[in-house]
C-alpha positions in Angstrom: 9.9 157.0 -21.6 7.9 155.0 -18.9 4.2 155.4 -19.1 2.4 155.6 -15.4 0.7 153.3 -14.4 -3.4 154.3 -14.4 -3.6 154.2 -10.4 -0.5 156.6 -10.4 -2.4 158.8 -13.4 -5.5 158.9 -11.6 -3.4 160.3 -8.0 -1.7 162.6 -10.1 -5.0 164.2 -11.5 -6.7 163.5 -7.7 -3.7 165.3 -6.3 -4.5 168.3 -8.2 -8.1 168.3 -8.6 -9.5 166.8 -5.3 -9.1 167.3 -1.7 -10.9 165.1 1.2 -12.2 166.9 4.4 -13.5 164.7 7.7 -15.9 167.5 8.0 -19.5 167.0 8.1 -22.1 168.3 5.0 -22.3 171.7 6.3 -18.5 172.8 5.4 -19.9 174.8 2.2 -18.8 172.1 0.0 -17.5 172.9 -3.9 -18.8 170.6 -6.7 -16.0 167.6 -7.1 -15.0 167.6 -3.5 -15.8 164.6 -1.1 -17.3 164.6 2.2 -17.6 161.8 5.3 -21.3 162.0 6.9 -21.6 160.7 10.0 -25.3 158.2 9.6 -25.6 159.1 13.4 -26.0 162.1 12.2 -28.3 161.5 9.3 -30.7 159.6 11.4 -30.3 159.5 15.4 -32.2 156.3 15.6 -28.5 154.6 14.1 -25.7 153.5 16.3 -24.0 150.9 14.9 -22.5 150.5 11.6 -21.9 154.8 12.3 -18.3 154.9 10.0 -19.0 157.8 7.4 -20.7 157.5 4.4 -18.6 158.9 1.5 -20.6 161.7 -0.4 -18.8 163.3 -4.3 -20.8 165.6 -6.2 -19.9 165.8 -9.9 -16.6 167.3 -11.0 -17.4 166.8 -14.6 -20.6 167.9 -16.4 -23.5 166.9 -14.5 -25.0 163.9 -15.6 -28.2 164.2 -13.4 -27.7 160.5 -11.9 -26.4 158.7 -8.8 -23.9 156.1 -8.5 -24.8 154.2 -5.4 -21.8 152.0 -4.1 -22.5 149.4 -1.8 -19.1 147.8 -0.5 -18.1 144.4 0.0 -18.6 142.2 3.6 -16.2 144.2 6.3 -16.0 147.3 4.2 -15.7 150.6 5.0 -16.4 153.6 2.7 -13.0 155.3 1.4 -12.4 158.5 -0.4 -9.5 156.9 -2.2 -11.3 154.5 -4.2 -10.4 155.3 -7.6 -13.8 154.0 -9.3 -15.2 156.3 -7.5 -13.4 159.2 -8.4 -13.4 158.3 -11.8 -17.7 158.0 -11.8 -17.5 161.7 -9.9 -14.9 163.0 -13.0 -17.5 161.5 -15.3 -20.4 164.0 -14.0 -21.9 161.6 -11.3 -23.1 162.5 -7.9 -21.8 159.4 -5.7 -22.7 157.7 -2.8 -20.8 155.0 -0.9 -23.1 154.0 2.0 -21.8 152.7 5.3 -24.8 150.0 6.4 -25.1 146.8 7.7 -22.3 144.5 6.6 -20.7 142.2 9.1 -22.6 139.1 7.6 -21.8 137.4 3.9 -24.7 136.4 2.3 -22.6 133.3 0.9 -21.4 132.8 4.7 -25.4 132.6 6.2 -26.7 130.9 3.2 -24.4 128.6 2.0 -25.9 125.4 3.4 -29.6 126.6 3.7 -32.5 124.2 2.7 -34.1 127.2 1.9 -34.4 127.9 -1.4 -35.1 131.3 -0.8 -32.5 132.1 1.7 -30.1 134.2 -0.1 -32.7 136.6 -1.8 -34.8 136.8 1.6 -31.4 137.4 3.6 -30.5 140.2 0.9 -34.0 142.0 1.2 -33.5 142.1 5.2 -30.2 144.2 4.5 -31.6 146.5 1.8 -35.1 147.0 3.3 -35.3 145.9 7.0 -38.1 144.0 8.6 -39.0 140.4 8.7 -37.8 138.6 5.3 -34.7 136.9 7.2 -34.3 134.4 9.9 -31.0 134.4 9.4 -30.3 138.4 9.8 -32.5 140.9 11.3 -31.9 144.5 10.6 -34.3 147.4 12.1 -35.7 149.8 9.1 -33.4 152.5 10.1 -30.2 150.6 9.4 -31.4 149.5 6.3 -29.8 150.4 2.9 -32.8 151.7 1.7 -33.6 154.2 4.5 -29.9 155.2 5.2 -29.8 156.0 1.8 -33.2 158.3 2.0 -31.8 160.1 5.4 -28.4 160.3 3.7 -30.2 162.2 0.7 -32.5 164.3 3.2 -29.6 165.6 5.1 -28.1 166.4 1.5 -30.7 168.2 0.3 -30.8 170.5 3.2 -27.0 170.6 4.2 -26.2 170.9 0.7 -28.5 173.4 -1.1 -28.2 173.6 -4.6 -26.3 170.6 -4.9 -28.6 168.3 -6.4 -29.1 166.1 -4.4 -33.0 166.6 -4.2 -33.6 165.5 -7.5 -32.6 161.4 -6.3 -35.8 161.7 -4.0 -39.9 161.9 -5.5 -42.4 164.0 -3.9 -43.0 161.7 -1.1 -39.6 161.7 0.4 -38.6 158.5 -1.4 -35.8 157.0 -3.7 -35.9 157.9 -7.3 -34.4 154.5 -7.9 -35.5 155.4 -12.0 -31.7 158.4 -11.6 -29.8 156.1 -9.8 -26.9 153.6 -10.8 -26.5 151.0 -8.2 -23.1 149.4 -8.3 -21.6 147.4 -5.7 -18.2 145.0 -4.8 -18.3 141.0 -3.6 -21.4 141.0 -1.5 -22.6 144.5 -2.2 -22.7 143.3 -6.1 -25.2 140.8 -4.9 -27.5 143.3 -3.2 -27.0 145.8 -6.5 -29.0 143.1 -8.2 -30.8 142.1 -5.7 -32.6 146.2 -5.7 -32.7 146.0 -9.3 -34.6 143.1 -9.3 -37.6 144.8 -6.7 -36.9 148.5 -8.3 -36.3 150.1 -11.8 -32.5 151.9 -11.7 -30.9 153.5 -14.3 -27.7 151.2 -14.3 -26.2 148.4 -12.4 -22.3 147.6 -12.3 -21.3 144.5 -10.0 -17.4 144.0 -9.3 -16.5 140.0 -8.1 -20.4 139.0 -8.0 -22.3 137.4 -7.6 -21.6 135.0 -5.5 -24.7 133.5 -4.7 -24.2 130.1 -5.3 -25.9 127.2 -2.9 -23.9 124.3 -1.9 -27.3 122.3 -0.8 -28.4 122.6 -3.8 -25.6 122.6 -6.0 -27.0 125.5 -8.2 -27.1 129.4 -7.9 -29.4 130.5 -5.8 -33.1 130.5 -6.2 -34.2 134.3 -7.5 -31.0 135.1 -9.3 -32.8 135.1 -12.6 -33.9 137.3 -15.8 -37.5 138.0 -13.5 -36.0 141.8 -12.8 -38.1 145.2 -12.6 -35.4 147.2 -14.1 -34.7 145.5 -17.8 -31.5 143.0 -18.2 -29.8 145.5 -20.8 -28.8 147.8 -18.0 -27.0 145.2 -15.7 -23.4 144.6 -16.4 -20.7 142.9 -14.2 -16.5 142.4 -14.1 -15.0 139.7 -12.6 -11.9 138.0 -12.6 -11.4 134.6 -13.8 -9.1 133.1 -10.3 -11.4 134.6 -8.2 -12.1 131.8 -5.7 -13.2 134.1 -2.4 -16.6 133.5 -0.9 -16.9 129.9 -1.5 -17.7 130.5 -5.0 -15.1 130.2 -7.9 -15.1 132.3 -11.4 -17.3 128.8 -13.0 -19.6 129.1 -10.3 -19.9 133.0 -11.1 -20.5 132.7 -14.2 -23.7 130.0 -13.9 -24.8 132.6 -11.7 -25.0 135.2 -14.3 -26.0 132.6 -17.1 -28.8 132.2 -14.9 -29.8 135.7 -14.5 -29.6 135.9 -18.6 -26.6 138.1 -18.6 -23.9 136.1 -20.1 -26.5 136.3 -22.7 -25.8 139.7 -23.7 -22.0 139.1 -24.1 -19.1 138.4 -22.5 -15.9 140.2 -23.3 -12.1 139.2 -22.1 -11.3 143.4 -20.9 -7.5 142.4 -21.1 -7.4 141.8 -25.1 -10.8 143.3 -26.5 -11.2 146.3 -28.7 -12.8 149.4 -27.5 -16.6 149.3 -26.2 -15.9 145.6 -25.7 -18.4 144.4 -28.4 -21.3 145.8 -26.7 -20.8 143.0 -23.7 -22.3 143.0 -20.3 -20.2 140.8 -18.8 -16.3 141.7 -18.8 -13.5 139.3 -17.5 -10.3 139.8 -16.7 -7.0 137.2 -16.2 -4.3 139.9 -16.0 -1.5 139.0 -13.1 -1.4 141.1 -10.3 2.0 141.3 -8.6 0.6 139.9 -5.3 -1.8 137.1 -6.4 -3.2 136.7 -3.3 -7.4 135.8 -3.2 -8.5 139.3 -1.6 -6.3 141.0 -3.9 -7.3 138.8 -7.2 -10.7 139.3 -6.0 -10.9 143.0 -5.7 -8.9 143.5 -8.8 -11.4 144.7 -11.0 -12.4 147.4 -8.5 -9.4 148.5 -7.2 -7.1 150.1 -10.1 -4.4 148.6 -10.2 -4.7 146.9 -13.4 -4.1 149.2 -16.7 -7.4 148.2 -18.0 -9.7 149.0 -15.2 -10.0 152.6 -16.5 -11.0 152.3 -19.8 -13.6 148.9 -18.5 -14.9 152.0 -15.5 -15.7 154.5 -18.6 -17.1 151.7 -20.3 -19.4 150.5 -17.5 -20.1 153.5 -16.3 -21.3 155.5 -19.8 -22.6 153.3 -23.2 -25.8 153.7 -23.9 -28.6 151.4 -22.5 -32.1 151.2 -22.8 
């Protein structure tokens, strides 16, 4: 008999266990269901960058944490995203944030004399303000302050949810309950707000890509100097990934640099279960369209057989 593929599995088990409404917070939502929220609606001060966030609360036992998804340059949130589905079956509240993402920090920084350009460039996206000449973003659009009207509106629309708990007494992330996980240029900024905060977990898919071609050398900041400690950061990339002006060897130095390739690094298509305790899984399984988008969103977007068992993985061994 023909085993299913995982992505067929996993709409099988969606089919019967999820559905998706377009309706806003206030439908009476039911643990394990997704809704779109509107950040217009979150915060009036945002009109642009207004396609819906994508909100799961946990269909499996409540774990008590948030996985934060930040998407990849053009992206768009998705209910279908099966990572995401899989994090919500495994007892997380999840958030895949719409924000500011029309810009790739590998396409402003690339030639930059500024050693500090991609860091400062990432900071203007997650924070707002003034770190960026090369990007300016108003506080509101911000990842950091979508993310705290996004949990706001939450917390009132959706009453014994949970959803207070992922904001202190002062109306502010409790980075310390939430896994921040991202694709391609949303990987980047994952690190980038575990570096300035302390998270629970970090997961990067096809990142970074951080890599400077006036220097010659990943970028200035992408290092072991991090407030949340390096044993919680793990990443999974494939080794033809070439998109973003930044190959697999580049990738690598990039995480070598950050001290993560120090913790292991596991090939996800031939390695045992739990992967040897590694932080940094690679994969060089064939995809049936080979094309760079497609290679380089493999890890993410389920169409390999391994990618559920590396999600579990990622998403629940013990750190410190």
């Amino acid at each position: 008999m023909k085993i299913p593929s995982t992505k067929l599995l996993l709409t099988i088990v969606l089919l019967i266990c999820y559905s998706f409404t377009l309706n806003s917070a206030e439908a009476q939502p039911q643990f394990g269901f997704p809704v779109a929220v509107v950040p217009s609606a979150t915060d009036p001060r945002i009109s642009s960058f207004n396609d819906p966030h994508i909100v799961w609360t946990p269909i499996g036992q409540p774990r008590n944490q948030l996985l934060l998804f930040i998407t990849g340059t053009g992206g768009k949130p998705t209910p279908r995203l099966p990572f995401l589905q899989t994090a919500a079956a495994m007892g997380y509240h999840v958030i895949e944030l719409m924000y500011v993402d029309n810009v790739a920090a590998q396409q402003a920084c690339i030639k930059s004399p500024d050693p500090d350009a991609y860091i400062n460039f990432r900071l203007e996206i997650i924070a707002g303000g003034n770190f960026s000449s090369l990007i300016h973003v108003e506080r509101p659009d911000s990842i950091e302050s979508r993310l705290i009207q996004l949990l706001r509106y939450l917390e009132f629309n959706q009453p014994n949810m949970g959803w207070n708990q992922f904001l202190d007494t002062n109306n502010q992330v409790e980075w310390r309950k939430i896994c921040v996980s991202g694709q391609s240029q949303g990987g980047g900024h994952a690190y980038v707000i575990a570096k300035c905060r302390e998270v629970s977990r970090v997961i990067m898919f096809g990142s970074p890509k951080d890599y400077s071609y006036y220097f010659h050398r990943p970028a200035k900041g992408f290092d072991s100097n991090t407030r949340t400690p390096l044993c919680r950061f793990f990443a999974f990339n494939h080794t033809a990934d070439i998109m973003g002006a930044c190959n697999f060897s580049q990738q690598m130095e990039i995480l070598q640099q950050i001290g993560l390739t120090n913790l292991g690094v596991a090939d996800a298509d031939h390695a045992a279960p739990f992967y040897n305790n590694a932080h940094v899984l690679v994969t060089n399984m064939q995809l049936l369209q080979n094309e760079p988008v497609r290679i380089h969103n493999a890890a993410l977007n389920g169409n390999l057989s391994i990618c559920l068992p590396a999600w579990q993985y990622l998403l629940t061994t013990p750190v410190q």
